[in-house]
Gaussian input, Z-matrix of N, CA and C with variables (Angstrom, degrees):
# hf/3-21g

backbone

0 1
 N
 C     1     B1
 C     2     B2     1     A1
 N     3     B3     2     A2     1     D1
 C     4     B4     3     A3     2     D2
 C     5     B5     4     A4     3     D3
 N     6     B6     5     A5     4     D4
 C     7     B7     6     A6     5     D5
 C     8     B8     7     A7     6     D6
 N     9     B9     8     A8     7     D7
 C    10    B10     9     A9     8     D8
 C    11    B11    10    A10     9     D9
 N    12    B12    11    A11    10    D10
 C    13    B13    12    A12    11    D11
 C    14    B14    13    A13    12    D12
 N    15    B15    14    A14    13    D13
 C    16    B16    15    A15    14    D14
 C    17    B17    16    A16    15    D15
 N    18    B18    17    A17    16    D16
 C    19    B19    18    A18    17    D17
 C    20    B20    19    A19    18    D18
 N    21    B21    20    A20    19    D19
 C    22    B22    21    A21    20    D20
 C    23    B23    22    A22    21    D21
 N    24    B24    23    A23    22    D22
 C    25    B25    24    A24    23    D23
 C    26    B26    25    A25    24    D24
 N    27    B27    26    A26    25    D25
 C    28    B28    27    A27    26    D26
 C    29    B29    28    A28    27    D27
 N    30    B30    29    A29    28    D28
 C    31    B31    30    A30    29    D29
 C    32    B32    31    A31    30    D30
 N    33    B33    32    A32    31    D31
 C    34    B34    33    A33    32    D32
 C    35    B35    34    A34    33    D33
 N    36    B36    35    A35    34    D34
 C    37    B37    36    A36    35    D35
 C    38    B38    37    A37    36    D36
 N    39    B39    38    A38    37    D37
 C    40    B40    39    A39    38    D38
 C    41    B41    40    A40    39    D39
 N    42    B42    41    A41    40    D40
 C    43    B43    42    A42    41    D41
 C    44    B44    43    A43    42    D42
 N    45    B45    44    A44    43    D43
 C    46    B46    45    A45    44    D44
 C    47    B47    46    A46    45    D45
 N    48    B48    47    A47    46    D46
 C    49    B49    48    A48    47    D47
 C    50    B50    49    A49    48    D48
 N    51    B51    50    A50    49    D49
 C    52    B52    51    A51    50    D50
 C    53    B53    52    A52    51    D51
 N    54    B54    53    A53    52    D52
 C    55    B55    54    A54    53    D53
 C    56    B56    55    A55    54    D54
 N    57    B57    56    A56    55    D55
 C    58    B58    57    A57    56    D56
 C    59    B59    58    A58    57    D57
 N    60    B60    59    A59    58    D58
 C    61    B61    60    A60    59    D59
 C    62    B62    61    A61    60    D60
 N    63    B63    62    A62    61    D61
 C    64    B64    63    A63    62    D62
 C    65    B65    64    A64    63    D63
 N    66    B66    65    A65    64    D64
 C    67    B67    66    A66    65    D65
 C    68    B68    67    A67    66    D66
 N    69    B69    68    A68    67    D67
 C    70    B70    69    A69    68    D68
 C    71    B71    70    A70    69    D69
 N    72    B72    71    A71    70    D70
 C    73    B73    72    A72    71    D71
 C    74    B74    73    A73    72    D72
 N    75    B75    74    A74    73    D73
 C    76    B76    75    A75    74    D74
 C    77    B77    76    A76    75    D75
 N    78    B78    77    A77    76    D76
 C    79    B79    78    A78    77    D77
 C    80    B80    79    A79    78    D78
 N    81    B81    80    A80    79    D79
 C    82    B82    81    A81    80    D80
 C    83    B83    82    A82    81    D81
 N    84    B84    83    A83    82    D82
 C    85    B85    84    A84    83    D83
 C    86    B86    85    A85    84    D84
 N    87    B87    86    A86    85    D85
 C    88    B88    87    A87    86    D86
 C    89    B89    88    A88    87    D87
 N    90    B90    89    A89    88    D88
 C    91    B91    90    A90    89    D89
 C    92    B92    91    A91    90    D90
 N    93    B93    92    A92    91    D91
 C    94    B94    93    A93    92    D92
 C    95    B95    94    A94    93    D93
 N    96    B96    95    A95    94    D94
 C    97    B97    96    A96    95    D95
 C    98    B98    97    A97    96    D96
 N    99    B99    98    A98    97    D97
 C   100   B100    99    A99    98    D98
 C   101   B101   100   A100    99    D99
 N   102   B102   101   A101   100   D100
 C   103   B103   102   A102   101   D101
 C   104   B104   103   A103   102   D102
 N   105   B105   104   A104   103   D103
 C   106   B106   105   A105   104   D104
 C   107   B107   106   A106   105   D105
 N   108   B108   107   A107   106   D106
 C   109   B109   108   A108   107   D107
 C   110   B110   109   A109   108   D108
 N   111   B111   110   A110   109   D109
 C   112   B112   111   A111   110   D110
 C   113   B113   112   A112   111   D111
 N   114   B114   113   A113   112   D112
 C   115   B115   114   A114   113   D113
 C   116   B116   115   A115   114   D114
 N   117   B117   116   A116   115   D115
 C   118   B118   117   A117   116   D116
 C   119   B119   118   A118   117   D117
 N   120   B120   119   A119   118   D118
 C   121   B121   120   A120   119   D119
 C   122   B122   121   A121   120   D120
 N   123   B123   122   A122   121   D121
 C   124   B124   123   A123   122   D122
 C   125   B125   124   A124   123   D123
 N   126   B126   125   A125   124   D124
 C   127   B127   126   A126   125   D125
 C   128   B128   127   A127   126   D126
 N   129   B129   128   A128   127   D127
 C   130   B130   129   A129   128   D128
 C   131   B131   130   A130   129   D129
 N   132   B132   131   A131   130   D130
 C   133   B133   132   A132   131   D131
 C   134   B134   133   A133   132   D132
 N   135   B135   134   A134   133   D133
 C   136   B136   135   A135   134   D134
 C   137   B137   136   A136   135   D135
 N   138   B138   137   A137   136   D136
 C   139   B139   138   A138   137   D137
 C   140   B140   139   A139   138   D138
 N   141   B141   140   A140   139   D139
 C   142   B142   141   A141   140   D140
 C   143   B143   142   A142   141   D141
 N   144   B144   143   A143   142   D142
 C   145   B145   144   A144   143   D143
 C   146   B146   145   A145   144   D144
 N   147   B147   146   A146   145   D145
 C   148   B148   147   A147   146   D146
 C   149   B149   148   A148   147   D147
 N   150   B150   149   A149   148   D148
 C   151   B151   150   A150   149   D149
 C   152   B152   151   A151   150   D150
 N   153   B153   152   A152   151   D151
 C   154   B154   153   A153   152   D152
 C   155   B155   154   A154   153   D153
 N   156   B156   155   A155   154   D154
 C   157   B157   156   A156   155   D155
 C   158   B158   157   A157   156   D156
 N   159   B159   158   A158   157   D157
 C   160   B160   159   A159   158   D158
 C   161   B161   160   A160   159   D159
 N   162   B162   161   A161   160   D160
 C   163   B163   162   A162   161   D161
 C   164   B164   163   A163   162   D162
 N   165   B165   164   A164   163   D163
 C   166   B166   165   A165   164   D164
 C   167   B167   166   A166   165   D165
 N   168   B168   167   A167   166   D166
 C   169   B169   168   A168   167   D167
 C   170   B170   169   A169   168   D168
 N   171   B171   170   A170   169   D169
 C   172   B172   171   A171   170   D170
 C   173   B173   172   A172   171   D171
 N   174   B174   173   A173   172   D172
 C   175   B175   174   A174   173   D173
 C   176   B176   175   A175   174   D174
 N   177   B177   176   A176   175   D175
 C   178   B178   177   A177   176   D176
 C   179   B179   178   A178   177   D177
 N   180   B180   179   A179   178   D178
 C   181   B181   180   A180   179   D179
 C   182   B182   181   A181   180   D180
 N   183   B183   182   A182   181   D181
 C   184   B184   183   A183   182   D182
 C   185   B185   184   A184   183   D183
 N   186   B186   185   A185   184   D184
 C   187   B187   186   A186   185   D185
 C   188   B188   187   A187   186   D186
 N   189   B189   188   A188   187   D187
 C   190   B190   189   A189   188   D188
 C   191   B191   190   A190   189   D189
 N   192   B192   191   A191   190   D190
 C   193   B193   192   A192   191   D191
 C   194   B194   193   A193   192   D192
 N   195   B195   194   A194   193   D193
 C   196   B196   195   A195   194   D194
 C   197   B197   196   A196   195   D195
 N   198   B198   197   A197   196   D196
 C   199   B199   198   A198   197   D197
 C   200   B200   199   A199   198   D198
 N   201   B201   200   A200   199   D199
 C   202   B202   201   A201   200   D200
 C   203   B203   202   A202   201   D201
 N   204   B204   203   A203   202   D202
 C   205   B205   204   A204   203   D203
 C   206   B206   205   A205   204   D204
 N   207   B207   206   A206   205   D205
 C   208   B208   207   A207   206   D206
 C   209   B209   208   A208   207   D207
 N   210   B210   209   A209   208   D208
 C   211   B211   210   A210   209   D209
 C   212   B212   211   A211   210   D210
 N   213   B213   212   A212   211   D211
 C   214   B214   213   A213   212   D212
 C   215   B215   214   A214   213   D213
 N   216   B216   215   A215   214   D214
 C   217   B217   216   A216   215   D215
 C   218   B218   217   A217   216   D216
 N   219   B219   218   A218   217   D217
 C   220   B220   219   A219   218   D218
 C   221   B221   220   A220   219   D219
 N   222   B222   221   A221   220   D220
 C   223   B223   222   A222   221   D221
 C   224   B224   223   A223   222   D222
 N   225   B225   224   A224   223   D223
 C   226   B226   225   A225   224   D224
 C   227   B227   226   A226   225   D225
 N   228   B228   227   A227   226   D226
 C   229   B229   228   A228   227   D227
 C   230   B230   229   A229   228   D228
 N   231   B231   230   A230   229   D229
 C   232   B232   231   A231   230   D230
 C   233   B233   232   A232   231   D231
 N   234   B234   233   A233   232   D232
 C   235   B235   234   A234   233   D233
 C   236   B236   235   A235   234   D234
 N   237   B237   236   A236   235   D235
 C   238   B238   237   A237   236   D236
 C   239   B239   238   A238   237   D237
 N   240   B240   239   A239   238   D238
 C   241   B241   240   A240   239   D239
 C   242   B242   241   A241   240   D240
 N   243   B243   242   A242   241   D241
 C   244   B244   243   A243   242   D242
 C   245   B245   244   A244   243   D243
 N   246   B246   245   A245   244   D244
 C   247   B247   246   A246   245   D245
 C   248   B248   247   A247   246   D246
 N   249   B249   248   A248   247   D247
 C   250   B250   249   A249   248   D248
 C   251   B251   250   A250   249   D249
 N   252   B252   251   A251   250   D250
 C   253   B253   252   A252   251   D251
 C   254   B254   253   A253   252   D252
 N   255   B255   254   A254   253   D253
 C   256   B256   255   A255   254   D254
 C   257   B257   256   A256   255   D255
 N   258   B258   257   A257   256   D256
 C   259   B259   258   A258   257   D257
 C   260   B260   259   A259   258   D258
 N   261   B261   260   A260   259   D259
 C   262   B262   261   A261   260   D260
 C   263   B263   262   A262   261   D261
 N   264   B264   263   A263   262   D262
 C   265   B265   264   A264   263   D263
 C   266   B266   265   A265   264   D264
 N   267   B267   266   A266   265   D265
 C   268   B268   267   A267   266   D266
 C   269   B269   268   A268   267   D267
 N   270   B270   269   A269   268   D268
 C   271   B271   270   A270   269   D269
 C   272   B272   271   A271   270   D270
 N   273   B273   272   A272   271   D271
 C   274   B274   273   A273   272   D272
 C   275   B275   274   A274   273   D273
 N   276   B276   275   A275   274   D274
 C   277   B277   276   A276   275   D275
 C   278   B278   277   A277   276   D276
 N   279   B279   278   A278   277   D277
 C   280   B280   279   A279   278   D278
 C   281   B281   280   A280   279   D279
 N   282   B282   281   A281   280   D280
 C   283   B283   282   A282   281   D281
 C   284   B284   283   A283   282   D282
 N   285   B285   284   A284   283   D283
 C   286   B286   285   A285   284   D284
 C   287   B287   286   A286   285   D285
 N   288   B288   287   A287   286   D286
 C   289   B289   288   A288   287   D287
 C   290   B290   289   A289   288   D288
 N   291   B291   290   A290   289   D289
 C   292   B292   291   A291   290   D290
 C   293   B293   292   A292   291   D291
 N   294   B294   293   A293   292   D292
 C   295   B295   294   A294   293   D293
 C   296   B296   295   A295   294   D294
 N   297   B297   296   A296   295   D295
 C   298   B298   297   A297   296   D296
 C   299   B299   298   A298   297   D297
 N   300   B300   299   A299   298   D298
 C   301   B301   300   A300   299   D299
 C   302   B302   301   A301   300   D300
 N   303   B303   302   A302   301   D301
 C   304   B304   303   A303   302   D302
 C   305   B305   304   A304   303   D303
 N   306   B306   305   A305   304   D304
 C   307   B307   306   A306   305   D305
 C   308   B308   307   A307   306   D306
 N   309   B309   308   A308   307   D307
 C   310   B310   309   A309   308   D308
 C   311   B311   310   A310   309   D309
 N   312   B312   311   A311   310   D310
 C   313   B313   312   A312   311   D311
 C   314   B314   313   A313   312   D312
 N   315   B315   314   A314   313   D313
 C   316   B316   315   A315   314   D314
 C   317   B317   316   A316   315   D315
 N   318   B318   317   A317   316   D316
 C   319   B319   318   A318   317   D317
 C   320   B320   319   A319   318   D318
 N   321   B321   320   A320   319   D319
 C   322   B322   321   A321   320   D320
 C   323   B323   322   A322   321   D321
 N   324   B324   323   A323   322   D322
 C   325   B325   324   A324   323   D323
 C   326   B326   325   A325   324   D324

   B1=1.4396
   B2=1.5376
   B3=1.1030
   B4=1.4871
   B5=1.2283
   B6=1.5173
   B7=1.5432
   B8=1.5436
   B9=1.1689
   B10=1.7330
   B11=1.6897
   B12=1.3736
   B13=1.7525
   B14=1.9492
   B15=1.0377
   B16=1.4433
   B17=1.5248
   B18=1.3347
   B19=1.5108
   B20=1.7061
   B21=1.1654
   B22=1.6464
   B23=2.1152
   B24=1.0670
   B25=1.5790
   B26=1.5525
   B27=1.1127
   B28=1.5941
   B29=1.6018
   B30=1.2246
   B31=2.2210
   B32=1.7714
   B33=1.4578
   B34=1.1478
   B35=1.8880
   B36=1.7967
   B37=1.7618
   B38=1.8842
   B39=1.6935
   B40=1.3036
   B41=1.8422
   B42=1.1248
   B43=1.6409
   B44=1.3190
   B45=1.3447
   B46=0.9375
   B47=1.8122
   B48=1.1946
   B49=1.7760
   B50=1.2504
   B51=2.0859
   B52=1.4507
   B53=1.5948
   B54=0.8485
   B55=1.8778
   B56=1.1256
   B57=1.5368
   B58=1.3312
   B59=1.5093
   B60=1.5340
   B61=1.2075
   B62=1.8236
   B63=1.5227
   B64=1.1422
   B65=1.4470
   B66=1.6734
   B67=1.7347
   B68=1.4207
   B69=1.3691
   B70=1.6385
   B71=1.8221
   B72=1.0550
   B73=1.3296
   B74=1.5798
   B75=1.3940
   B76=1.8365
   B77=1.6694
   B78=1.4173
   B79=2.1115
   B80=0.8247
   B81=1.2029
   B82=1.5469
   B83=1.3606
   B84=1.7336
   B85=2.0320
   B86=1.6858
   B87=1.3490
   B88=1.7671
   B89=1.2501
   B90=1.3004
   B91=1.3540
   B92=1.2821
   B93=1.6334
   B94=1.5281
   B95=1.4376
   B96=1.3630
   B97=2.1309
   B98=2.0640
   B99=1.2845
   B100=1.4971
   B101=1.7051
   B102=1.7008
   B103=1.3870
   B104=1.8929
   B105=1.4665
   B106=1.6283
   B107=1.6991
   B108=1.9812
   B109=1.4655
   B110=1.8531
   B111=1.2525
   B112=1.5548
   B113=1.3194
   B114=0.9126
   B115=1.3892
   B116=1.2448
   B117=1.6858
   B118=0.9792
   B119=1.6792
   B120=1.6699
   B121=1.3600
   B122=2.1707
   B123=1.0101
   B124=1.6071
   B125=1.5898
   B126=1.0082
   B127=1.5780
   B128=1.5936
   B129=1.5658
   B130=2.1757
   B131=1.0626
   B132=1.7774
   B133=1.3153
   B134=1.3591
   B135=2.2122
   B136=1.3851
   B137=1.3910
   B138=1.5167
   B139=1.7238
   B140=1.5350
   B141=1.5595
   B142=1.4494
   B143=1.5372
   B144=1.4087
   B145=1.2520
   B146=1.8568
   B147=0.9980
   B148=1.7971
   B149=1.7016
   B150=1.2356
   B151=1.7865
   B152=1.4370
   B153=1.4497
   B154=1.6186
   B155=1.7124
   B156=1.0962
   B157=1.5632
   B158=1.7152
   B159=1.0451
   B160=1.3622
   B161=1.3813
   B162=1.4172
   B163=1.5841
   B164=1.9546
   B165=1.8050
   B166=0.3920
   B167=1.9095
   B168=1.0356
   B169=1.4493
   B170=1.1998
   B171=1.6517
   B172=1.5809
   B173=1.2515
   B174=1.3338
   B175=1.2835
   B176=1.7134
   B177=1.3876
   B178=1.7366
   B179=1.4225
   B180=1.0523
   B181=1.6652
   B182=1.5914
   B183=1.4328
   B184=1.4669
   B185=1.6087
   B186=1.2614
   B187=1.6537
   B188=1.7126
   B189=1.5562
   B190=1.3585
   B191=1.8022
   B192=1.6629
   B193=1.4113
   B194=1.7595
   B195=1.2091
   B196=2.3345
   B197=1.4431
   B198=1.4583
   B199=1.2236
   B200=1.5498
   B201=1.8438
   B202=1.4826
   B203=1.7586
   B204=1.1232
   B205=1.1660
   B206=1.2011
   B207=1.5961
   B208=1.6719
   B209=1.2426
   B210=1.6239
   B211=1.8468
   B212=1.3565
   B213=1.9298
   B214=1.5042
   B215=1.2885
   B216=1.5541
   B217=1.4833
   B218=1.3585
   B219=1.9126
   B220=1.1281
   B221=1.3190
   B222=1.4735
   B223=1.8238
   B224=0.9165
   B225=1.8225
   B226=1.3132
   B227=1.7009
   B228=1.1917
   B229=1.7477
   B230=1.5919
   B231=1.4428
   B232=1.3507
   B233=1.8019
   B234=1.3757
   B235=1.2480
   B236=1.5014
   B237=1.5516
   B238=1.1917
   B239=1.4717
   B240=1.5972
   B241=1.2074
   B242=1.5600
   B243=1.1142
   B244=1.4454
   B245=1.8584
   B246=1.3351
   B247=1.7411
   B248=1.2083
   B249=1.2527
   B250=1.6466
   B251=1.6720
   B252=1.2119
   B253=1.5966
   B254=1.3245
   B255=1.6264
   B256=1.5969
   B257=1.3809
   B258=1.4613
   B259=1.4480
   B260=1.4909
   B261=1.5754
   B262=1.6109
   B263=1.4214
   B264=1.5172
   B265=1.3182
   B266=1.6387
   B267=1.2357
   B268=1.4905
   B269=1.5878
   B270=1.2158
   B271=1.3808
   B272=1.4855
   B273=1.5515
   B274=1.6208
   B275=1.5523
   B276=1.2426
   B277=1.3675
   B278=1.3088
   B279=1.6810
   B280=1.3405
   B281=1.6354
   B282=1.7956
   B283=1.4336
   B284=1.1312
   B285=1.3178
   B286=1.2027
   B287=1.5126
   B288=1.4313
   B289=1.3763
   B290=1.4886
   B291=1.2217
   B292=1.6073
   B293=1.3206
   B294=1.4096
   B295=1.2795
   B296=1.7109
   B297=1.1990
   B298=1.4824
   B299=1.8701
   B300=0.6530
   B301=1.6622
   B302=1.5652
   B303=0.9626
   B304=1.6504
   B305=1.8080
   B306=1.3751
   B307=1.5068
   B308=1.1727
   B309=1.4145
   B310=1.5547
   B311=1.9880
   B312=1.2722
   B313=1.5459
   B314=1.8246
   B315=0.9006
   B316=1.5747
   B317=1.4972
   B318=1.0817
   B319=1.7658
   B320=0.9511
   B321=1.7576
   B322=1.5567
   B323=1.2098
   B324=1.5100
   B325=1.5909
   B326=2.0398
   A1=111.42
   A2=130.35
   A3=157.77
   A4=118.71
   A5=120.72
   A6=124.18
   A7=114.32
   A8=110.02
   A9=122.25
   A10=101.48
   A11=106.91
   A12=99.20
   A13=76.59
   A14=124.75
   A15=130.71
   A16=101.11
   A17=99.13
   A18=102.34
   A19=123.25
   A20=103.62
   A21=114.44
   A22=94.91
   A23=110.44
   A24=114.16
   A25=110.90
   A26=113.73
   A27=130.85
   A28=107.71
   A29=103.04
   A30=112.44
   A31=70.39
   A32=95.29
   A33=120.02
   A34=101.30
   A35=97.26
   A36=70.12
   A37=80.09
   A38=105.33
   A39=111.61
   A40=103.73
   A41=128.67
   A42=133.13
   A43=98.38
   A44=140.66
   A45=130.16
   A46=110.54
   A47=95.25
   A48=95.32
   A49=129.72
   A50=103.39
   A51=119.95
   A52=91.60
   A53=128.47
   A54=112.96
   A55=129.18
   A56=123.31
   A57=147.06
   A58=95.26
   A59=133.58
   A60=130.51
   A61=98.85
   A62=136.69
   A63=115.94
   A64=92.98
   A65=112.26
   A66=121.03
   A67=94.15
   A68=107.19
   A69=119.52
   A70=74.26
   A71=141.90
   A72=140.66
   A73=121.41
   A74=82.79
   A75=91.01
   A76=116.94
   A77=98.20
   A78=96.98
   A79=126.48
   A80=142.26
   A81=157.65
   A82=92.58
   A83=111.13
   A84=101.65
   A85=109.58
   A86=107.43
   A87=114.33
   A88=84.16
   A89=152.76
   A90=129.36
   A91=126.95
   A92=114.02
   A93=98.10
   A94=120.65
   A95=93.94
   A96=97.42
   A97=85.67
   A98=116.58
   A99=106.88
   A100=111.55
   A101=102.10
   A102=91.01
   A103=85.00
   A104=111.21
   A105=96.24
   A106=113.46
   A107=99.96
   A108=109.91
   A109=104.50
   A110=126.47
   A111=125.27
   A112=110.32
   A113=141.99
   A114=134.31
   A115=110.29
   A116=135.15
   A117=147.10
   A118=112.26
   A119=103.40
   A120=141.31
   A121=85.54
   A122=103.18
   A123=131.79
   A124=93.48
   A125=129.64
   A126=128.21
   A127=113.02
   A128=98.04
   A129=94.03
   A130=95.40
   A131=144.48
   A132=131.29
   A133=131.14
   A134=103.95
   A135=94.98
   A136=114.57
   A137=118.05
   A138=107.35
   A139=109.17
   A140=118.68
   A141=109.11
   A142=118.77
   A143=126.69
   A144=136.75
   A145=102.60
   A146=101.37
   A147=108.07
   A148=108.01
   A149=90.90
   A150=85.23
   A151=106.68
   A152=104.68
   A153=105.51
   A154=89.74
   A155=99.10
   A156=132.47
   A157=116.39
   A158=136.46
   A159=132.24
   A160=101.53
   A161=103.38
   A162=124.65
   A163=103.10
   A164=118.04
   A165=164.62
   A166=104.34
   A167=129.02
   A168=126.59
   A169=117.89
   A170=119.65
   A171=121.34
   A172=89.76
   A173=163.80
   A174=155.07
   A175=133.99
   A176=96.87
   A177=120.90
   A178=87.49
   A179=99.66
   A180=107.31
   A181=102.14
   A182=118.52
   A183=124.16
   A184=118.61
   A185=95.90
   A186=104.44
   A187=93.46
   A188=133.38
   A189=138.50
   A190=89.86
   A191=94.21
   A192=89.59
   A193=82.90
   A194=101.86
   A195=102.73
   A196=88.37
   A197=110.84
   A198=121.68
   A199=99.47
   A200=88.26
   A201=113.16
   A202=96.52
   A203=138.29
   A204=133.79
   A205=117.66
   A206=113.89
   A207=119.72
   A208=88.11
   A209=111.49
   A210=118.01
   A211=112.74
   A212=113.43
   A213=102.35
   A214=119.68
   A215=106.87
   A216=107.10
   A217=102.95
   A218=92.34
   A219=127.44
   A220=137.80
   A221=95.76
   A222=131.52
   A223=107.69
   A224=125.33
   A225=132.12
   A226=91.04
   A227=143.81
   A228=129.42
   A229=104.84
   A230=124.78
   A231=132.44
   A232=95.13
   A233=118.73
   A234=132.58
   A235=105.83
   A236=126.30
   A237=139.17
   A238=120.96
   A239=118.01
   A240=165.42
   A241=118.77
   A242=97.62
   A243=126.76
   A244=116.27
   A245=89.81
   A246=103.66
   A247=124.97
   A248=111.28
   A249=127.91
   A250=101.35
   A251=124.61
   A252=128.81
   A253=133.59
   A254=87.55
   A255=108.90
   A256=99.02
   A257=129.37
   A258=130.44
   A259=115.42
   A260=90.91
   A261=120.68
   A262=97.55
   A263=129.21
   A264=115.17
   A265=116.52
   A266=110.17
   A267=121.70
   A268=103.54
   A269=126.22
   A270=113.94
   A271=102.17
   A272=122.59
   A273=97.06
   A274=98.26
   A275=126.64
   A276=123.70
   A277=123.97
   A278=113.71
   A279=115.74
   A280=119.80
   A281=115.43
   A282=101.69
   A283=149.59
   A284=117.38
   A285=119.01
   A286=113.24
   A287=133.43
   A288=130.51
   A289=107.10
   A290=111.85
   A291=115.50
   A292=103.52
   A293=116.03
   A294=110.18
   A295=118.14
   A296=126.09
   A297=105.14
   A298=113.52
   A299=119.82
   A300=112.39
   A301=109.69
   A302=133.23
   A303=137.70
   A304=103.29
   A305=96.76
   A306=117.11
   A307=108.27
   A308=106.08
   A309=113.54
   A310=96.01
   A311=79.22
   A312=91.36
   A313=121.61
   A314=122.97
   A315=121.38
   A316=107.87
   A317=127.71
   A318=117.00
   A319=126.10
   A320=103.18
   A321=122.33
   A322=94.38
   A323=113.94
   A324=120.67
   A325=89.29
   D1=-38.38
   D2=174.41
   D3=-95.43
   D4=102.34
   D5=170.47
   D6=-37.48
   D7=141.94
   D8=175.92
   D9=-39.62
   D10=161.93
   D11=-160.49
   D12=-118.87
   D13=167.67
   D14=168.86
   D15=-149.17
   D16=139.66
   D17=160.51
   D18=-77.76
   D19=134.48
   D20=-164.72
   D21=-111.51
   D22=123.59
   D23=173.61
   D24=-118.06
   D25=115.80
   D26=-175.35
   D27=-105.45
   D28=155.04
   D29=-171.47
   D30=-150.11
   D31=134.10
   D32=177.67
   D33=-128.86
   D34=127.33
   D35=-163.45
   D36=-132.05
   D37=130.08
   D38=-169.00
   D39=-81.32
   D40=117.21
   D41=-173.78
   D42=-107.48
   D43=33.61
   D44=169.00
   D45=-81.95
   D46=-31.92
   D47=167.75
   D48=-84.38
   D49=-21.78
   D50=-152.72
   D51=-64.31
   D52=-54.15
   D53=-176.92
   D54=-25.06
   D55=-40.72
   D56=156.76
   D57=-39.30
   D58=-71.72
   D59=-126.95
   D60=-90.30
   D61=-4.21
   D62=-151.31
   D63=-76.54
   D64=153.91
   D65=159.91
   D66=-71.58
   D67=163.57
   D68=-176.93
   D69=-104.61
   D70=-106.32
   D71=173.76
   D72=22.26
   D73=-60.17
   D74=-179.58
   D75=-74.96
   D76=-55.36
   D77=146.47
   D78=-21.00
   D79=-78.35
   D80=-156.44
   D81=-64.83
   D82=-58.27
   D83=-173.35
   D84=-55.97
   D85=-39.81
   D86=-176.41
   D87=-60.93
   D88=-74.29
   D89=-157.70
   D90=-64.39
   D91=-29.49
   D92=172.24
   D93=-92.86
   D94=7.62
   D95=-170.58
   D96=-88.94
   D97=-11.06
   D98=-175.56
   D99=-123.40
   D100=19.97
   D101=135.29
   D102=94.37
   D103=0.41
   D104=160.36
   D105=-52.60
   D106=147.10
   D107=158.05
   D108=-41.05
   D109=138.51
   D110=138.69
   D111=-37.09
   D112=-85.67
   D113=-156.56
   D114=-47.07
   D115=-49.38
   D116=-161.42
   D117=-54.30
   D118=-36.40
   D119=-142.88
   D120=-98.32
   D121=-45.72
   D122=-169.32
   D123=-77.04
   D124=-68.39
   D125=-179.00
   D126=-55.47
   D127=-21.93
   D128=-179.46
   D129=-99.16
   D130=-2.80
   D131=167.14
   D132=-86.53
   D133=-24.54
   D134=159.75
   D135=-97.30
   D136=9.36
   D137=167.82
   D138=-82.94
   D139=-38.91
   D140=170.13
   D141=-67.41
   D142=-45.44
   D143=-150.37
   D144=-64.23
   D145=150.77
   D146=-164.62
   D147=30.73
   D148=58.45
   D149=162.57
   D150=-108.47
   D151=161.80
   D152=-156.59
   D153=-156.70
   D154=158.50
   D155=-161.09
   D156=-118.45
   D157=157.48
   D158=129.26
   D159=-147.09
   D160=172.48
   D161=-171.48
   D162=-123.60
   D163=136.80
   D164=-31.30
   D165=145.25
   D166=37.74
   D167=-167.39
   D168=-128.03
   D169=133.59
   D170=-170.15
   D171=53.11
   D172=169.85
   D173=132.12
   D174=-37.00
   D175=51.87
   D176=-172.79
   D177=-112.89
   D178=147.54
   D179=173.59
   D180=-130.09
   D181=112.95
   D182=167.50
   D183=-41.16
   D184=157.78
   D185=177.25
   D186=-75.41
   D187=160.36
   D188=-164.93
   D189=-79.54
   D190=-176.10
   D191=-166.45
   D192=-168.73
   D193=155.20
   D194=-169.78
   D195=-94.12
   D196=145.58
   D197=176.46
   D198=-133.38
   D199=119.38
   D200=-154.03
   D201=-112.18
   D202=-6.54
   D203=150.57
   D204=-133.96
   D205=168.32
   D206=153.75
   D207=109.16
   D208=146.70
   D209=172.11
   D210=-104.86
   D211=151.27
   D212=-169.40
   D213=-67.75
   D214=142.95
   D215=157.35
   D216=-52.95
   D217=147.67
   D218=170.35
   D219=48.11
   D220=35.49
   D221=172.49
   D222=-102.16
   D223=114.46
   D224=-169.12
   D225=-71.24
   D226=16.76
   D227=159.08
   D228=-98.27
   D229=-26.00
   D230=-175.94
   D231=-25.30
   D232=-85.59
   D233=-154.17
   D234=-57.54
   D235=-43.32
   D236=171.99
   D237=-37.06
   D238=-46.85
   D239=162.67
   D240=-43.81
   D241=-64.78
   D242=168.39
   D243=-57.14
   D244=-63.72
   D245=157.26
   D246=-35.94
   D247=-49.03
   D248=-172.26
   D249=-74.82
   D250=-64.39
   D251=140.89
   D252=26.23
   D253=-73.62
   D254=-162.14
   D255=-104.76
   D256=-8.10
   D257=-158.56
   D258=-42.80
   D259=-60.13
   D260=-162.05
   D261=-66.92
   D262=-43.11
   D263=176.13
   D264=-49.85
   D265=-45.13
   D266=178.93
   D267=-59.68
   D268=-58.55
   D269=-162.15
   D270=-73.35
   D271=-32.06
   D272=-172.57
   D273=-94.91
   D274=60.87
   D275=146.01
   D276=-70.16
   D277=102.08
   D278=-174.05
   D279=-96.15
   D280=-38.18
   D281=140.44
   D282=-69.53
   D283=-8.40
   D284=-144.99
   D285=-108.81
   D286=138.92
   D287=-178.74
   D288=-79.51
   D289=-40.96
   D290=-155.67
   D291=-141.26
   D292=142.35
   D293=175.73
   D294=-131.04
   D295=119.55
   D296=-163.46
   D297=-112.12
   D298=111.64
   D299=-179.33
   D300=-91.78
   D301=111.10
   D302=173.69
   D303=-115.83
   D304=171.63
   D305=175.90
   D306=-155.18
   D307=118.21
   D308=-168.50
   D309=-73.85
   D310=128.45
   D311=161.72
   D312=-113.22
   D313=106.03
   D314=-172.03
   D315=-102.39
   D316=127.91
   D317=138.18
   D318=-102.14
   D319=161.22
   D320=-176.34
   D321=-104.44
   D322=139.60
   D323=176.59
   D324=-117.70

């Protein structure tokens, strides 16, 4: 009377931070192990490579600091990037049926 029942296993993986987390190192190999142009691959190593940061507090501004992972905000390649990233986790899903990646987006009104 009732279709066969199957077990379904879901990984829910929250990316609202993951941007923060990419290696620039490990990027660059995901891009050339999948067949990026060199150059292409070469232009995101000297735009990432010695990039550096400071912060911004009470109105003190930190001494700079190397920023060794994570892609920039608000670079239409950020997400592209990111994609490339996370790929391999997605494809070698060996339990798993479904895999969902979200990023909570909230506003404050």
């Amino acid at each position: 009377m009732y279709p066969e029942v199957a077990l379904v296993y879901i990984a829910a993986i929250d990316a609202s931070k993951a941007f923060d987390q990419v290696n620039h190192n490990v990027l660059f190999r995901k891009l050339v192990k999948r067949g990026a142009p060199s150059c292409f691959v070469g232009v995101l190593m000297n735009w990432y490579n010695k990039l550096e940061s400071s912060v911004r507090w009470n109105g003190v501004l930190s001494s700079s600091f190397r920023v060794l992972c994570g892609v920039r905000q608000g670079c239409i390649l950020s997400p592209l990037l990111f994609n490339v990233y996370v790929d391999e986790l997605i494809e070698s899903q060996v339990l798993v049926d479904v895999v969902v990646i979200y990023a909570e987006c909230s506003m404050v009104a």
